[in-house]
N, C-alpha and C positions, 0 to 999 in steps of 0.2 A: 503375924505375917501379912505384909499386906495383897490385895489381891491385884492383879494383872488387868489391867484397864480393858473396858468390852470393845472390840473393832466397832467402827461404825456397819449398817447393814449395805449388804452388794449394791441397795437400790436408795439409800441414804441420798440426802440432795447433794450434791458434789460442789463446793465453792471455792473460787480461784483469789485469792488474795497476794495483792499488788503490792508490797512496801521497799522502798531500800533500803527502811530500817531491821539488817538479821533480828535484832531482841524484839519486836516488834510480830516480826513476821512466827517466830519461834513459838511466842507468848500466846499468839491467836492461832497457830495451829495447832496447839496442845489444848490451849478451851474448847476452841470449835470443836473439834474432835471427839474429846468429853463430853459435845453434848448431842453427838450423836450424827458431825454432819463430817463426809468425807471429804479431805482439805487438799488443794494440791498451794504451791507458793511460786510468788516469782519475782524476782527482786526490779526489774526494768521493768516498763512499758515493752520495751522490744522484744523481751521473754515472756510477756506476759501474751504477745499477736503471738509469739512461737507456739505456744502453748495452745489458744484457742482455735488453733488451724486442724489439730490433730485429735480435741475433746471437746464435749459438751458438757458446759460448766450449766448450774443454775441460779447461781448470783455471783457477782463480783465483788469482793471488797476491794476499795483503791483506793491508795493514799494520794493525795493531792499533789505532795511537793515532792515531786519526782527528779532526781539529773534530765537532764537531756527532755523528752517528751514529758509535760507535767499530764498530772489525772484529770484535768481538764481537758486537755488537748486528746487524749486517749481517751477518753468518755466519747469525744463529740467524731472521732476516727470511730469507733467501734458503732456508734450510731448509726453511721451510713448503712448496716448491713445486717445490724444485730438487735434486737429487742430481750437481750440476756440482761436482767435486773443488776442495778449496780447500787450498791452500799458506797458514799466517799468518807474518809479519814481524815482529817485534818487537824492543826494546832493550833488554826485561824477560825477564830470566832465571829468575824465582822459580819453582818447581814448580806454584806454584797458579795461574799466570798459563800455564803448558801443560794444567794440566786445563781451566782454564775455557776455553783456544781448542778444544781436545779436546770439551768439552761442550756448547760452542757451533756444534759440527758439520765442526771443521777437519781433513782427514786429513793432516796432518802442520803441522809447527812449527818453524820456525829465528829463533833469538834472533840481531838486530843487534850487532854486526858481523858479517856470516860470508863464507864464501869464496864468490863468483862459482861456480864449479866445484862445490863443495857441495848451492848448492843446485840446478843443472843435472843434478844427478846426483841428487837426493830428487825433483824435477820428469819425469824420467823415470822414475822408480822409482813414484810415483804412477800417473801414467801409463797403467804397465804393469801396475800391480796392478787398475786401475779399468777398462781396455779390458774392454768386452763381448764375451762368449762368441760368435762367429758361430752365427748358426743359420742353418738353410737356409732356402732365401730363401723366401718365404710370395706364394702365387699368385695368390687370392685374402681377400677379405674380407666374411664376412655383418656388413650394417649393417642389422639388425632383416628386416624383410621385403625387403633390397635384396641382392645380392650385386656387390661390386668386382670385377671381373678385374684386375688391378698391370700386368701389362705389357700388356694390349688398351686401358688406361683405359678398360674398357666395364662398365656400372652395369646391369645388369639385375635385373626382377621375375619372375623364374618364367623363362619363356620368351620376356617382350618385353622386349629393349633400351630404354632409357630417352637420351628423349633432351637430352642434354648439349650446352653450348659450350663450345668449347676451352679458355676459361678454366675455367670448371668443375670438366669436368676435369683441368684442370693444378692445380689445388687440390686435388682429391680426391687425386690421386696425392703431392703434398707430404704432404699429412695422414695418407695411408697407406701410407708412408715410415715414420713414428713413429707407430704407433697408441697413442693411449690419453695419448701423450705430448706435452705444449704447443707447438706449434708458433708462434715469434713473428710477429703480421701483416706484418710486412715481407718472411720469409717465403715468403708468399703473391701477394704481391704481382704478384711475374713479371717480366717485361721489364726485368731486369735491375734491379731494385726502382722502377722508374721512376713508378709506381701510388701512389697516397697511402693511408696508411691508410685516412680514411676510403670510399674506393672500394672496396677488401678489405671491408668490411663491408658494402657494400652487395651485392657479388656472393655475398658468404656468404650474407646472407638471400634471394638469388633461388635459392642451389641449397638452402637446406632449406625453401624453397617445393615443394619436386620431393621431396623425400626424407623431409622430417617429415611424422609424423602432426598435430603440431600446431605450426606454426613458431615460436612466440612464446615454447613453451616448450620446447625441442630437447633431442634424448634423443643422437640422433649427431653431431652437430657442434655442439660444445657451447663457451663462452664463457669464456674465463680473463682473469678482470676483470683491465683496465691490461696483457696482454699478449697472449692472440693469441687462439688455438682449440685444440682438441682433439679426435680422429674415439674416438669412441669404439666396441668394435668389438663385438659379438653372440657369445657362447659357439658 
């Protein structure tokens, strides 16, 4: 009897893989999986922006020869914004077809056909070359005239506590998690994303009601058109 395949783990690296080919797509998320990494799929480039608005992925695979947007053209879109490792797929072998996935912002390149195994093993080796340097953990945060404490979630001015709602602060603290860095409204959301976008932006503008100098035009919690926010943090 055979046994029942192991889920990958909650904190497994998460990897979005890009093909229009179903068996393709099918075939690598049955590997990946098995080897222990959690797979989401998306057949377009245009599914594929859908997708990364709402999750944080840790490597890309991307097939090249795309309808509509090729993986070129979507590598050097997602660059503008992203520094998410990307894997490119291809059935073109020509040199000039690895510089331009190269220059189009890919950190590495396997031409189709290749071994399962192969590329599980350039996918960890990515991976391992891109994991950030831990630094020790950061306590708090000056946001202009405001100071964050991270683990009190407590936002104070000088010496008065500011006061916050839980959600608030359950956002401040996502946000200053990743300073400086895009966090997607989903995100934010909370309750297990149960929250609609549009709600996340309404509670965004009630807490830089509380923290802007000027809300309309925000210096710390600042707006990344079509995908989320960003806590931007004070020297």
């Amino acid at each position: 009897m055979a046994l029942a395949p192991i889920p990958p783990a909650d904190d497994a690296p998460h990897l979005l893989v890009v093909d229009d080919d179903r068996r393709i797509r099918d075939l690598l998320s049955r590997f990946l999986t098995s080897e222990g990494y959690r797979i989401s799929t998306a057949e377009t480039a245009a599914d594929a922006r859908a997708k990364l608005t709402s999750l944080r992925f840790d490597l890309l695979v991307l097939d090249v020869m795309m309808p509509g947007e090729t993986g070129f053209e979507f590598a050097r879109s997602i660059r503008q914004s992203s520094t998410v490792p990307i894997l490119m797929l291809t059935a073109r072998d020509e040199t000039e077809s690895r510089i331009t996935g190269l220059e189009s912002g890919a950190d590495d390149y396997v031409s189709k056909p290749f071994e399962p195994r192969e590329l599980s093993l350039r996918i960890a080796s990515i991976l391992k070359r891109t994991k950030p340097v831990a630094a020790p953990p950061v306590e708090s945060l000056r946001l202009g005239e405001f100071v964050f404490h991270i683990a009190r979630a407590e936002l104070r001015r000088g010496d008065e506590v500011m006061r916050l709602t839980d959600r608030e602060r359950e956002m401040l603290g996502v946000l200053a998690a990743s300073p400086g860095e895009t966090v997607p409204r989903m995100a934010l959301a909370g309750n297990g994303g149960s929250i609609n976008e549009r709600a996340v932006d309404v509670q965004v503008n009630r807490l830089r009601r509380k923290i802007e100098r000027d809300p309309a035009n925000p210096l710390i919690v600042q707006t990344v058109r079509g995908i989320g926010y960003r806590l931007m943090v004070s020297p």
